[in-house]
C-alpha positions, 0 to 999 in steps of 0.5 A: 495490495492497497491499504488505506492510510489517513492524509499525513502518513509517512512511509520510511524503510524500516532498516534505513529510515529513509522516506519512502512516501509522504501521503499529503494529499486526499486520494494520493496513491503511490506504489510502494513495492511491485507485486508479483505476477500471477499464475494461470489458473486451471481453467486456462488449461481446460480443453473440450476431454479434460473439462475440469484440470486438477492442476495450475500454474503458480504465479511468481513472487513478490518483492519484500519489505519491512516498513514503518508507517508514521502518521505525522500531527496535523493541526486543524484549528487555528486561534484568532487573539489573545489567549489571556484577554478577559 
């Protein structure tokens, strides 16, 4: 699963507090937690006599975790001079 997040997320492991991942840069992906694999679906166990099966295999479990995603401040503007000039 993707989830997008805006530049300067932080990503820290909620029980520790360690950092995970730091999202600083523009299309940065990083991969937090495997998933799981899928299953087969029953059209993989469709045959030429039993055309439409009414059973699947399922897929195996993911892993878990709680995470706390922190957006850090950016500044984007910078002044130029004195603030009090007149």
């Amino acid at each position: 699963m993707y989830i997008k997040v805006p530049i300067g997320t932080v990503v820290k492991d909620s029980e520790t507090g360690e950092i995970i991942a730091d999202l600083s840069r523009d299309g940065q992906v990083e991969l937090i937690l495997p998933g799981g694999r899928g299953g087969k679906g029953n059209s993989h166990f469709a045959t030429s006599t039993r055309q439409a099966p009414r059973f699947a295999q399922d897929g195996e479990k993911g892993l878990e975790k709680e995470v706390i995603l922190e957006l850090k401040l950016l500044a984007d503007v910078g002044l130029i001079g004195f603030p009090s000039v007149r």
